[in-house]
NUKE-27507 format. One record per residue (C-alpha): residue in three letters; x, y, z. Coordinates in steps of 0.001 Angstrom, whole numbers, plus 500000, padded with zeros to 6 digits. Example, Ala and Ser with C-alpha at 12.3 -4.5 7.8 and 13.67 -1.06 7.14 Angstrom:
BEGIN
ALA512300495500507800 SER513670498940507140 
//
This chain:
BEGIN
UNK116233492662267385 UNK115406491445270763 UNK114747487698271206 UNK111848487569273015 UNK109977489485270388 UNK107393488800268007 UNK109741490384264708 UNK112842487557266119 UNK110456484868266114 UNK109232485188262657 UNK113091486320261349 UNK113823482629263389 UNK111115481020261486 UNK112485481971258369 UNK116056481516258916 UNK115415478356260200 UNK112996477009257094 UNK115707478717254467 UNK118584477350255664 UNK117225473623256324 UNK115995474215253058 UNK119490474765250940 UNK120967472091253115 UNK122736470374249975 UNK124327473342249165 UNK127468474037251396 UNK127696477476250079 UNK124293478392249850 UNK123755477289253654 UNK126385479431254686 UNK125851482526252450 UNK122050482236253912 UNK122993482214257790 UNK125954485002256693 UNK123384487289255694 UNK120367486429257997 UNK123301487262260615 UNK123886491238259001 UNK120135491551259178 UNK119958490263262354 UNK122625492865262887 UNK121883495501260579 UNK118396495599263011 UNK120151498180265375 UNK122113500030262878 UNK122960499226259755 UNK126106500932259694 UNK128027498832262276 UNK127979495964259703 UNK130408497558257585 UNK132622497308260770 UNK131222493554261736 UNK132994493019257936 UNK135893494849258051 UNK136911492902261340 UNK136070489742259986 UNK138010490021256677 UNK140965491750258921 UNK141012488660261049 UNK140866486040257914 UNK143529488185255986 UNK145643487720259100 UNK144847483931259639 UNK145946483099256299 UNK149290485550256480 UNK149716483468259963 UNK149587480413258576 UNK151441481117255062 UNK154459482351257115 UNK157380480065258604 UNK159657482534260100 UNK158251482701263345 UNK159038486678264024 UNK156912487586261243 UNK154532485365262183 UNK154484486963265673 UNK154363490510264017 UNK151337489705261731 UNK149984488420265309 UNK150575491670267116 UNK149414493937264091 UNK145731491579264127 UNK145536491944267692 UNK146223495797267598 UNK143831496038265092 UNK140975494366266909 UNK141470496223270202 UNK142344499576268073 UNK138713499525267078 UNK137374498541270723 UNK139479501362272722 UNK138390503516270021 UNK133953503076270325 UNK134142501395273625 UNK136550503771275835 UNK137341507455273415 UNK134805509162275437 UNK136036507446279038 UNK139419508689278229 UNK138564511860277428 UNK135968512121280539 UNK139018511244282744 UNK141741513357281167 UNK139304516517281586 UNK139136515274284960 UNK142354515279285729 UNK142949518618283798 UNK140457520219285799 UNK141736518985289238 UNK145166520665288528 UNK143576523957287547 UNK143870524037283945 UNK140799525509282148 UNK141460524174278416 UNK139608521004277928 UNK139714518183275159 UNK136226518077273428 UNK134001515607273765 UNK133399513104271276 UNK129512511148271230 UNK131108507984269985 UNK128045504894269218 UNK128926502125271225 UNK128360499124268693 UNK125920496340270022 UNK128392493557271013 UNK131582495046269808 UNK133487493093272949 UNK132283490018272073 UNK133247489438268597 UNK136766491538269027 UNK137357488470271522 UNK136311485898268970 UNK138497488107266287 UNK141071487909268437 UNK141051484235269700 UNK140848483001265990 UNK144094484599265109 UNK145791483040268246 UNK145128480109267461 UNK145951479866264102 UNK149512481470265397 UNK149860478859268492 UNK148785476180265377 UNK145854474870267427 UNK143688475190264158 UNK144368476025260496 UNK143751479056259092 UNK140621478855257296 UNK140396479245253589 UNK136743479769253147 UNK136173483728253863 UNK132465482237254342 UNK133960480151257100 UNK135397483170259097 UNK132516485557257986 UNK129768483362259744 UNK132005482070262633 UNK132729485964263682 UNK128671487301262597 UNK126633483997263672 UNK123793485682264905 UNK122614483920268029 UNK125928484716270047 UNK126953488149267931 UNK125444490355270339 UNK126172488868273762 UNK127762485859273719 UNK129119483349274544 UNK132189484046273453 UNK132916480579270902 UNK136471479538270068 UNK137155479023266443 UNK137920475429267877 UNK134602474409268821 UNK132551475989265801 UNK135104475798262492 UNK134661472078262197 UNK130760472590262622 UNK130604474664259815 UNK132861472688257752 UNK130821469287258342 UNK127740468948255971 UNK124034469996257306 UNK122387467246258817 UNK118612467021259686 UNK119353464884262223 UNK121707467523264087 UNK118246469830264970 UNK118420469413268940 UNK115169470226268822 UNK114216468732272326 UNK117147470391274273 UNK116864473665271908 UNK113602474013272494 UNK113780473239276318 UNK116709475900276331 UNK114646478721274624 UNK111863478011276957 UNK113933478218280348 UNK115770481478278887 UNK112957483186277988 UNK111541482165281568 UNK114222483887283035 UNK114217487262281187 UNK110640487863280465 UNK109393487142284454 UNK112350486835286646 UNK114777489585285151 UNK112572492337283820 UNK109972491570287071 UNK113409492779289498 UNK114540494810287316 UNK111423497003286825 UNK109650496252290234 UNK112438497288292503 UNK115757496812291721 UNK116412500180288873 UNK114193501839291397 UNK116803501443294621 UNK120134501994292658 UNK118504504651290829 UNK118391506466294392 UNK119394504577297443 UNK119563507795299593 UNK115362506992300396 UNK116430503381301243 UNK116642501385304180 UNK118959498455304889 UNK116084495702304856 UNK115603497434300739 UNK118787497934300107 UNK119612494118300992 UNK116816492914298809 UNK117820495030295930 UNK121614493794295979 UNK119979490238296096 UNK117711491264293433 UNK120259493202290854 UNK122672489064291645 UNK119407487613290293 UNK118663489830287868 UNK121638489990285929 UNK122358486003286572 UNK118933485673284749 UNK119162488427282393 UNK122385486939281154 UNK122099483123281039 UNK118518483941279730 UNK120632485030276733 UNK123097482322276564 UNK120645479800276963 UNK118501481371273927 UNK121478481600271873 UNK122696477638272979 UNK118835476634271931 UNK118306478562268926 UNK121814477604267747 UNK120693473657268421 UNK118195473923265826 UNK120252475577263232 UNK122427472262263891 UNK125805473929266025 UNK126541472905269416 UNK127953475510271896 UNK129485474876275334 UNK127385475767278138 UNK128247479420279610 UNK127359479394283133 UNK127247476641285623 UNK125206477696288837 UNK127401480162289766 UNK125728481327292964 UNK126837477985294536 UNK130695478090294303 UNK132898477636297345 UNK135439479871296300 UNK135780483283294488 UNK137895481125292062 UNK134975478382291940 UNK132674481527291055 UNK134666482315287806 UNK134646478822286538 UNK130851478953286602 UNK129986482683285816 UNK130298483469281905 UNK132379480546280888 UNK133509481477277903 UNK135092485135279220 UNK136586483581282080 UNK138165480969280209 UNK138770483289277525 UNK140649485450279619 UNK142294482321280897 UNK143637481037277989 UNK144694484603276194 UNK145523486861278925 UNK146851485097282317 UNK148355482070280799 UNK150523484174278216 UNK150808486260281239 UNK152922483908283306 UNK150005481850284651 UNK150782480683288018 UNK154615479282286862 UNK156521482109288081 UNK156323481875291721 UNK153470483622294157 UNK154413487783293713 UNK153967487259289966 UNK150796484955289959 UNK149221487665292381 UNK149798490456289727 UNK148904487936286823 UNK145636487464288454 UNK145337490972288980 UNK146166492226285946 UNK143275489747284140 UNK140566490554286728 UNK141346494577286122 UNK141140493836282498 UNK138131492086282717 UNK136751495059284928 UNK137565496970282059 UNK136407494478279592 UNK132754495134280712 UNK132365498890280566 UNK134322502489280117 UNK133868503230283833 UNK136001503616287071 UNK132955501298288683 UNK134007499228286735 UNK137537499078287191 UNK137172498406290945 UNK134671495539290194 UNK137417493548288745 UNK139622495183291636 UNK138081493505294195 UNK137678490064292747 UNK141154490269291513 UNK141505490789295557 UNK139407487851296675 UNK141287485797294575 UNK144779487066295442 UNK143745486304299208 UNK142400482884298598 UNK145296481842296933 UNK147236483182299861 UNK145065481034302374 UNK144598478136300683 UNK140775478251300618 UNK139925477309297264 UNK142262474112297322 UNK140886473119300837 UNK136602473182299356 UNK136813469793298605 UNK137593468501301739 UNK135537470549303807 UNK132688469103306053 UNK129399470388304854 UNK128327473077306961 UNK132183474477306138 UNK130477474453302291 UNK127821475978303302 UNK129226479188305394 UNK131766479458302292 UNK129236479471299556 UNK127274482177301935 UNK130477484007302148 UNK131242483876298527 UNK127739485010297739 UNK128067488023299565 UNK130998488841298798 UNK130067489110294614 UNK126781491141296169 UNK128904493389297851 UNK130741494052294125 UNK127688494041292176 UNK127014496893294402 UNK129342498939291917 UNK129185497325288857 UNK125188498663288901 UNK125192502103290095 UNK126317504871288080 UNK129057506170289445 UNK131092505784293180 UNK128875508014295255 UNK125975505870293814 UNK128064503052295417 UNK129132504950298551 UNK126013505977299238 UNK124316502455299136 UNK126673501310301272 UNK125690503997303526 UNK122326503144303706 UNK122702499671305445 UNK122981502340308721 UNK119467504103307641 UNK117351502244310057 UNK114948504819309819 UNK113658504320306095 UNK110271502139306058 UNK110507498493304521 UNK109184498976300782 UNK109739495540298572 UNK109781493089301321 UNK106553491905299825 UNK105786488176299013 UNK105727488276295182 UNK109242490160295060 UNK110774487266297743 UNK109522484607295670 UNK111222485997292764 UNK114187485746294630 UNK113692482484295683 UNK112632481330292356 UNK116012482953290907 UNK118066481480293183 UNK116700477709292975 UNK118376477855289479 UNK121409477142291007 UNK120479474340293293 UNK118824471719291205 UNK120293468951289665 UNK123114469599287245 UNK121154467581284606 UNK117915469008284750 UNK118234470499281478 UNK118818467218279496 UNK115768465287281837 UNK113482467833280888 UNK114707467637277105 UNK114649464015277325 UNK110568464213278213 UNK110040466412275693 UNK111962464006273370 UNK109548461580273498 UNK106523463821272033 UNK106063464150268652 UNK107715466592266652 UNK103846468573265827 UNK103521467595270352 UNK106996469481271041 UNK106288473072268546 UNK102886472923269848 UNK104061472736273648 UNK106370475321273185 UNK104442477619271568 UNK102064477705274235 UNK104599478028277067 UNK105881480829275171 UNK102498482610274980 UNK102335482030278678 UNK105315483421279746 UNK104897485992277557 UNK101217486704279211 UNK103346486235282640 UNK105747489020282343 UNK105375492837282241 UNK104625495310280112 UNK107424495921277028 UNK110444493822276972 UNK114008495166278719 UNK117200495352276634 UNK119443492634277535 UNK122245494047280341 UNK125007492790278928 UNK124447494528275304 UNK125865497528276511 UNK129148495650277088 
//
C-alpha cells in the first residue's frame, strides 16, 4: 500500500476516525493501530506478518528475560541470542541468494563445475528496518536505558506502527514507548505541521522523484554506453535528487501522518546536500541509520577512544556494514567503501573539525566538493552491477554522444530539488504555523486540494518507493 494512493488515503481516513474514536480505551487504541498496522502490512503479502510477529514477540520475550535477569553474563547471553535472532532472519531473506551468487562465483573462477542451487528467497518489504528497531529495543533494555516493556501491545505496535514499518525512520524504543504509554489526547493531532509534512512529501515523490526517475534518470543508468558526459552529469545529479526526494518524501509522510495519529518522530534528514564534510553529510542523510549505526555499531566498536589505527577501522567497519545494510550487492559494498574512505581521510586532515572556521567561499568549494564526491558514489549504489558503474564512468570521455535531457523542464527539476536544502531550517514550522491559523474545515479543505493538484502534476502511475527494496 503505497502512500500516495487513493486505497492509503481512505485506509488513513479510517484508521485515523477509529482510533480517535476508542481514545478512552488504552487497549482498544492500541489493539486498533496493531492491526490497522498488519493490514497495512498484510497489503504486500500477507504472509510476512507471521514473521513481522514472530520478531516482535522474540524481541519482547527477550526484553523481559533482559530485564528479569541480574547476573550480568546471562543477561549478555540472552542479548547475543536476540540479536542473532534478528539478524539470523535478515542474512537469511535479505543476503541467501547474494551468498550463494558469490560462492558460485568463486567456484566457477577456480574451475569447479558443481554449483550450490539457487534459492528465489522474497525479500520482505522493510525487513531492515524493523530488525534495527528489534534490535535497538533489546539494547537498550540490556544497557538499562529503558525498561522492558510489559505490555506485548506496547512492543507489538512500537515494532509494526505502520507509517515507519516499511521505510523508516528507524525510531528508538526511547522516543516512542512513553508515547504509547501516555493516554490519547485530541489535542496531540499536529494537524498543521502533519498536514504541511504530507503535503511537502508527497510534493517530492509524486513530481520531483518519479518526474527524474521516469524522464531520464532509469533511462541513463539503464544504459550509459549511448550517453554523453553533459547526460551522464545530469543523470548523476538527477538519481542525488531523486533518491533525496524519493526518500525524505517518505519520512516526511510517515513524520505527518504519524502527527495526526498523536506520536512525534525525530526528523530524518537535515538538508543533506549542504554539509561541509563527508562526516557533516551523515549527520543529515537518514538520521536515524546513521545514528543508529552510531550508537549500536561504532560506539560498541571502540568509537574513536582507542587511538587513530583503530577509529579508522571502526569507521570502516560501520560504513561497510551500512553498505551492506542497504542491499545484497558488491555495488553496494563499495558504496559504503568509499565513504568509509572519505571519512577515514578527513579525519586524517582535519577537515571536518576546521568547517566551522572556514571563510565562506572555503564553505562553499567544500560543500561543492562534498556534493560530488556522494555523486560520484551514487554512481554505484544505482547501477546494477560494476560494469554498469565502470562504464558510466567511462562515458564522461564520450564527447561524441548528442546532449539529450539538457532541456529546461528536467534543469528546473533539478533546481527545484536542490533548493530543498537551502531554505531556511524552519520553513517547515512557518508554513505549519500559517496553516495553523485556518480553521480546522480551512486546513482539510486546503490540503485536499493541493493533494489533487499534485496529484494532477505528476505522471502517469505512481513509482515504488527506492528504499523499500532495502
Amino acid at each position: 500500500m503505497l502512500f500516495p494512493t487513493l486505497d492509503f488515503g481512505l485506509f488513513f481516513l479510517i484508521v485515523f476516525a477509529i482510533a480517535w474514536s476508542v481514545r478512552g480505551s488504552p487497549t482498544g487504541r492500541k489493539s486498533v493501530l496493531i492491526v490497522a498496522s498488519y493490514i497495512f502490512y498484510g497489503y504486500w503479502d500477507w504472509r510476512f506478518c507471521f514473521l513481522l510477529g514472530f520478531s516482535s514477540l522474540a524481541n519482547y520475550t527477550a526484553g523481559l528475560w533482559i530485564d528479569r535477569l541480574g547476573d550480568a553474563r546471562q543477561r549478555k547471553l540472552v542479548l547475543i541470542v536476540a540479536v542473532v535472532i534478528n539478524l539470523g532472519l535478515l542474512a537469511y531473506f535479505k543476503y541467501t541468494g547474494f551468498f550463494i551468487e558469490s560462492l558460485n562465483d568463486a567456484a566457477y573462477s577456480l574451475g569447479l563445475e558443481r554449483e550450490l542451487p539457487f534459492l528465489e528467497i522474497i525479500l520482505p518489504v522493510g525487513i531492515s528496518f524493523f530488525t534495527f528497531q528489534g534490535i535497538s529495543y533489546v539494547a537498550d533494555v540490556y544497557r538499562r536505558v529503558i525498561p522492558a516493556s510489559r505490555s506485548v501491545l506496547n512492543v507489538l505496535l512500537y515494532i509494526s506502527f505502520f507509517p515507519q514499518l516499511v521505510a523508516g525512520p528507524i525510531v528508538r524504543a526511547q522516543i516512542f514507548m512513553p508515547q504509547i504509554e501516555k493516554p490519547a489526547d485530541p489535542n496531540r493531532i499536529f494537524a498543521s505541521i502533519g498536514i504541511t509534512l504530507i503535503l511537502i512529501g508527497m510534493f517530492k515523490k509524486v513530481v520531483i522523484a518519479n518526474y527524474l526517475a521516469t524522464e531520464m534518470v532509469d533511462n541513463v543508468f539503464f544504459d550509459p554506453f549511448f550517453y554523453g558526459p553533459i547526460d551522464l552529469l545530469l543523470a548523476v545529479y538527477g538519481y542525488a535528487i531523486q533518491i533525496y526526494c524519493d526518500f525524505s518524501a517518505y519520512s516526511d509522510i510517515a513524520i505527518g501522518v504519524a502527527l495526526l495519529l498523536g506520536f512525534r518522530f525525530q526528523k530524518n534528514f537535515n538538508q543533506p546536500y549542504r554539509a561541509q564534510s563527508i562526516q557533516d553529510f551523515w549527520r543529515r542523510w537518514h538520521i536515524s541509520l546513521s545514528s543508529w549505526l552510531r550508537d549500536y555499531l561504532y560506539i560498541p566498536l571502540g568509537g574513536s577512544r582507542a587511538g587513530p589505527l583503530r577509529t579508522r577501522l571502526n569507521l570502516m567497519i560501520t560504513m561497510l556494514l551500512g553498505g551492506i545494510w542497504h542491499g545484497a550487492a558488491w555495488t553496494f559494498l563499495f558504496w559504503g567503501l568509499l565513504h568509509g574512505l572519505g571519512l577515514v581521510v578527513e579525519r586524517m586532515l582535519g577537515w571536518g573539525r576546521s568547517a566551522a572556521r572556514r571563510p565562506a567561499w572555503q564553505k562553499v568549494l567544500a560543500t561543492v566538493l562534498v556534493f560530488h564526491f556522494v555523486c560520484l558514489a551514487w554512481i554505484f549504489f544505482r547501477s546494477e552491477d560494476f560494469a554498469t558503474a565502470l562504464t558510466y564512468l567511462g562515458g564522461f570521455a564520450n564527447f561524441s554522444a548528442p546532449v539529450e535531457f539538457a532541456t529546461p523542464f528536467i534543469i528546473g527539476l533539478l533546481l527545484v530539488g536542490l533548493s530543498f536544502h537551502f531554505v531556511p531550517h524552519d520553513t517547515v514550522e512557518r508554513t505549519a504555523s500559517v496553516v495553523r491559523r485556518l480553521p480546522p474545515v480551512a486546513q482539510g479543505a486546503l490540503g485536499g486540494l493541493l493533494l489533487v493538484v499534485i496529484d494532477a502534476l505528476g505522471p502517469e502511475g505512481i513509482a515504488p518507493f527506492i528504499y523499500f527494496q532495502f
